[in-house]
Each structure stands twice: as C-alpha cells, then as structure tokens.
N, C-alpha and C positions, 0 to 999 in steps of 0.2 A: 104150306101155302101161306100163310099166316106170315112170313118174311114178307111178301107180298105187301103188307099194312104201313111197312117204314122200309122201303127198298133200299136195300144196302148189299143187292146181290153180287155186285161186279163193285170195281174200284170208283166209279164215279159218286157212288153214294147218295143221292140225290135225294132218299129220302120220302119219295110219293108216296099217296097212299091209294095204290092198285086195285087193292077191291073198293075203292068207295068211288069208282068214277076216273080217278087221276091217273096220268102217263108219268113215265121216267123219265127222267133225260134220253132215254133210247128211245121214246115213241113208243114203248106197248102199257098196255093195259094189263088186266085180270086173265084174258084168255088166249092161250095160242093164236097168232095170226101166220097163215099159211098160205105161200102166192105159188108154190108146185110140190106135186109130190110124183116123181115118175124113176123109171130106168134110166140110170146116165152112166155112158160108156168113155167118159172123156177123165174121168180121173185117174191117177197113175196105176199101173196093171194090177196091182196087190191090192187095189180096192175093187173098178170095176170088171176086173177078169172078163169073160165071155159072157157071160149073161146079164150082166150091168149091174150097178149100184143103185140101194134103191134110196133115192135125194130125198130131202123133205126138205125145202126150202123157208125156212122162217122169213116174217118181215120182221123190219126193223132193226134198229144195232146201235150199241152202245159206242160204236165209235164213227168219225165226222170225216172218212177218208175221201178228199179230192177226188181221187181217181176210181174210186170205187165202179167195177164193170157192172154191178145189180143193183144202182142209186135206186130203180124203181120202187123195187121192195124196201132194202137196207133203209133210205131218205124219204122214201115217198111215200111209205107205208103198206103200197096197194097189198093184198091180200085177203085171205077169207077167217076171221072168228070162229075157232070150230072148239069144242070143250074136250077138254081131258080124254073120256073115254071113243071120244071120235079121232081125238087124235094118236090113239092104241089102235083102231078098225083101220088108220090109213098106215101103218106099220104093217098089219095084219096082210093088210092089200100085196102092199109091194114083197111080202115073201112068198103069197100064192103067186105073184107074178115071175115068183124065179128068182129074184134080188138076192145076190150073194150075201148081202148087207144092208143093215138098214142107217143110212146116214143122215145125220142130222147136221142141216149147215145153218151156221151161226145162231145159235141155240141158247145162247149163255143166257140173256134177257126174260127166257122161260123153263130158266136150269128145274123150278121145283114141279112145274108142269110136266115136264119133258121124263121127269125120273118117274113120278107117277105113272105117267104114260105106259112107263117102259115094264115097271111092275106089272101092270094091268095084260100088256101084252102079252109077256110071257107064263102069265098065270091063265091065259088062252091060248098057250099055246108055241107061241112065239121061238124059235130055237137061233136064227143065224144071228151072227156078230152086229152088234150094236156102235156104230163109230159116231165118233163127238168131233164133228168137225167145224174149227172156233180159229176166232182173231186172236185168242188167247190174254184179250184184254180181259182178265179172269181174277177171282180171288181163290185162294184154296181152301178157306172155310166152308169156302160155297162149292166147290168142286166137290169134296167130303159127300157130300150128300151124292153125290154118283157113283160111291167107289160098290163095287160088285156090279152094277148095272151096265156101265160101259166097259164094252171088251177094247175097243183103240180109240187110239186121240192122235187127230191131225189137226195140230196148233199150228198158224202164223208164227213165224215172229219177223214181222216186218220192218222194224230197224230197231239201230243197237243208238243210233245218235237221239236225245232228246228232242235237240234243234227242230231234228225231219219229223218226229214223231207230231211234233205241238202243228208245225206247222202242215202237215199233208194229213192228220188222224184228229187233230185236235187234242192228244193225249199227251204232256210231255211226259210222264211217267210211263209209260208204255213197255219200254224195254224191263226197266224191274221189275210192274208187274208181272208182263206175258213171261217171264224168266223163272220167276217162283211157282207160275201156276206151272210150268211145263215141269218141272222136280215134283210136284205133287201129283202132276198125271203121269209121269213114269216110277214112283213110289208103288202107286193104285195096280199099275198093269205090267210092270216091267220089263222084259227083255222082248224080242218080239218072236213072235209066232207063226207059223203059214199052214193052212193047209195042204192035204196031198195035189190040190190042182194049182198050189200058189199065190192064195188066197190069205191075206194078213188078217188072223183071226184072235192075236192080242198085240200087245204091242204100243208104241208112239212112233209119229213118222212126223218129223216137222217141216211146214214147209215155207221158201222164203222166196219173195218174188225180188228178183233183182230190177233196181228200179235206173232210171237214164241217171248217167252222176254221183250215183252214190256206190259204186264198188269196193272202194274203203269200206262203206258201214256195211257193205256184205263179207268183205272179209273179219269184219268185228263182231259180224253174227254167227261164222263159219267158229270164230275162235271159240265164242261162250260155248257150242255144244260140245268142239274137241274136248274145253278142259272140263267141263261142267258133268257132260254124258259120256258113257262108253263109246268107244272108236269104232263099235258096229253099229249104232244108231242112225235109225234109216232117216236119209234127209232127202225132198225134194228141193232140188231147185228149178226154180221157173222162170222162163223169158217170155210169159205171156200179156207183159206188160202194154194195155194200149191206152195213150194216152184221152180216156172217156170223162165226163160230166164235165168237173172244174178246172179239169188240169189245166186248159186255156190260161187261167189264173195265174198258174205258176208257168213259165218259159222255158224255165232250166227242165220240168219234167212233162213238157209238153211235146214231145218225139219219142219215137219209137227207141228200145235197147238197142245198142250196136250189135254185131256179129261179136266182134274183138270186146268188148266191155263184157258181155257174158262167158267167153272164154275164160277171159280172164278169171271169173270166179270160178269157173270149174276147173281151171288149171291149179288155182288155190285151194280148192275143196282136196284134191288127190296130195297135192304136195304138204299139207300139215296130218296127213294122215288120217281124215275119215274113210270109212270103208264100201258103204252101201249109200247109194244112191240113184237121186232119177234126175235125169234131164229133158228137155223140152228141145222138139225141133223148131225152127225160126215160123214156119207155118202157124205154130199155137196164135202170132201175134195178128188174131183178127178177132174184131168184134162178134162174127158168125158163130163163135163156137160161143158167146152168152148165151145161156138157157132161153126160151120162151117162156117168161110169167102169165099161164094164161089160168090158173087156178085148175087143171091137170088133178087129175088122181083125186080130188075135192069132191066129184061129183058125189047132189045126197045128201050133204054135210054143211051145217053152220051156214054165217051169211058174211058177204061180200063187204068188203071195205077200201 
C-alpha cells in the first residue's frame, strides 16, 4: 500500500500522494471505489458460462477514452468507497451467488488493494478463478505483485497506431505498454486452461474492439499476438462498438462498425493463422447491453461518491 504515497502504479506516473488526501491522474484515491458488483452473463462463454460472472466494476481509469461505454464511472467517478476487507465480503458474495468467477474490471488504479483483497478472500475461503480484466494500460512491476493471485487476464489492447491511441485514450504510448504488460500476464499464467463445464479457469484471452476506420491497425494488432503469443492464444474480437460520450468530437469514429469492415478482420484473424477465438454478433452494437451503475451488490458497505 505504501506505493500508494508516490503513485507510480500504471505508466502515467503521476506521482500523488493517495493516502494523504490526493487523486491520480486516474481520479482514485486511498480506497477502492466501486459503482457494481453483480452476475453478468454477457461476456464471452469461457467467462460467463451459465451461472454468470461475478463483475466488480471499479470507478475510475487511467486512461481518457472518447468512446468509453462506462464514462459514468471510468470519467465521472460515481461509485461507493468501501475498504479492503469489504471489498474481500463483496468477492465472498458473488461466489455464494454461484459466480463461476470473480471479475474484476478495470482494476489496475487499485492493483495493491485489489491483491490484498484477494488474499484476504481466499484465506476465508474463496476457491473460484479470479479474472483481471484491464485496458492493459499496465506496468509489469506492478502486475508482479499479482502473480499467484490472478488465475486469467483479459487485457485490451485497443490499438497498435500511437496516432489513435493519443488521440481517442490520451495515451500515445499505449500500444508498448499494453504489449509488455500482456508478455508479463501470460509469463504469470500461461497456456490456458478450462474447466469440465468450459469454464476458462487459467489462462489470457485478449480482447480488441475493432473500431469504424481503423482495420489496418486491427490487423497490426492481430499481427503482434500471431508473432508475439502462441497461435492458440485465445482472442476476442468485438464489434460492439457504439459510438458513446465524445465520439461526437471525432467524425471519422463517430458511426457504427460496418458488417464488411469487421469481417474483414475476422477474415484476417483465420488467414495469418490464429486459432481460437470469439466473435460478436452485429446485435452486441447497442447501448442496452451497458451494465446499470446503480451500486448493486454494495448493499451494507462504505459510502457513496
């Protein structure tokens, strides 16, 4: 916790100092802020199988993406301040609820909370698969401190061009971070693994959303894992792209994916020779399937923000 004092957990470095008052550049503070914790049935089958995943929706994030579908939380902050050992009881919850797994989304900003957490849990108890699921705007020093605690990691990585990256994330280094961290999260966990009912229970599964206009830099993302990762390494791809918050701002990405432009990457995905993977039917692309932030699964716990 004590990295906390000069934040230097992710690549932006900022520097704050978290326990005395002060935010990051990501907008958190000292204590987990959490805006849902519940069952969600909508992520690819190897996560939410039949009995759902169980989300833990973090606020805030280290990175400034236009389009981002959960600005609420990600940019706005809303969520509830809950400490450490309550955020182990809201872990605890979603595995009496059945949760094949417990997921954590966009977590990185409270990597050392998060780990804690996850100690605490399984030392009451805790047994299902733990998933780290991140923009993968990550460092690997800082990942290190999760290696035995996280069983899978489903990293972003949202573009390979700088350009796109400064201009839609604010990150232009983006692509070489998210690219070292993701070699350091399949180091930790390596090849993947399923349960008897189908259930990805180690493993990395990267996911890349293909965005309107830029199917070149999804085929420059498709390349880094061919030469980078094993030709089994599981990839989603997603066309659940909708144009939400700023994208107004930009024009070129202000429309919905084509039919033909996401083929097109999945046509690419097969022909360089990856093996496993997921795709997305055109339906994904509506606002409706964003979660409801309404501080869910919270009840009991901390206070509102």
């Amino acid at each position: 916790m004590e990295t906390l004092g000069n934040c230097r957990l992710c690549p932006r470095g900022c520097g704050r100092n978290r326990l005395a008052g002060e935010v990051g550049f990501c907008g958190a503070g000292a204590l987990p802020r959490v805006a849902l914790a519940s069952l969600h049935y909508w992520e690819e089958p190897c996560v939410s199988g039949t009995r759902g995943s169980g989300t833990v929706f973090f606020s805030h994030c280290n990175l400034r993406c236009v389009f981002c579908q959960n600005h609420v939380i990600s940019h706005g902050g809303f969520g509830k301040d809950i400490t450490v050992p309550e955020l182990a009881q809201v872990f605890l919850r979603l595995a009496r609820k059945g949760a094949h797994n417990i997921n954590l989304v966009s977590p990185a900003h409270f990597l050392p909370q998060v780990a804690w957490a996850v100690h605490l849990a399984r030392d009451q108890g805790l047994t299902i698969p733990v998933v780290y699921n991140t923009n993968a705007y990550e460092l690997p020093e800082s990942l290190m401190l999760l290696e035995g605690l996280v069983d899978v990691y489903l990293p972003d990585i949202k573009y390979c061009s700088s350009e796109a990256a400064s201009r839609y994330s604010s990150a232009r280094d983006y692509f070489t971070r998210a690219t070292r961290a993701i070699l350091e999260m399949h180091r930790q966990v390596g090849p993947a693994r399923f349960s008897a009912d189908g259930i990805m229970t180690r493993g990395v599964l990267i996911r890349h959303l293909v965005l309107p206009g830029l199917v070149p830099d999804s085929k420059r993302v498709l390349d880094w894992i061919r030469a980078n990762l094993p030709s089994d390494t599981y990839v989603s791809v997603m066309s659940q792209y909708v144009p939400m918050h700023l994208a107004a701002k930009h024009p070129e990405i202000n429309r919905r994916l084509t039919s033909r432009e996401y083929e097109e990457v999945l046509d690419y995905f097969d022909d360089i020779g990856l093996q496993n993977g997921f795709m997305q039917d055109p339906s994904s692309q509506d606002s409706s399937f964003t979660p409801r932030f309404d501080l869910s699964g919270l009840e009991g716990l901390g206070e509102s923000g």
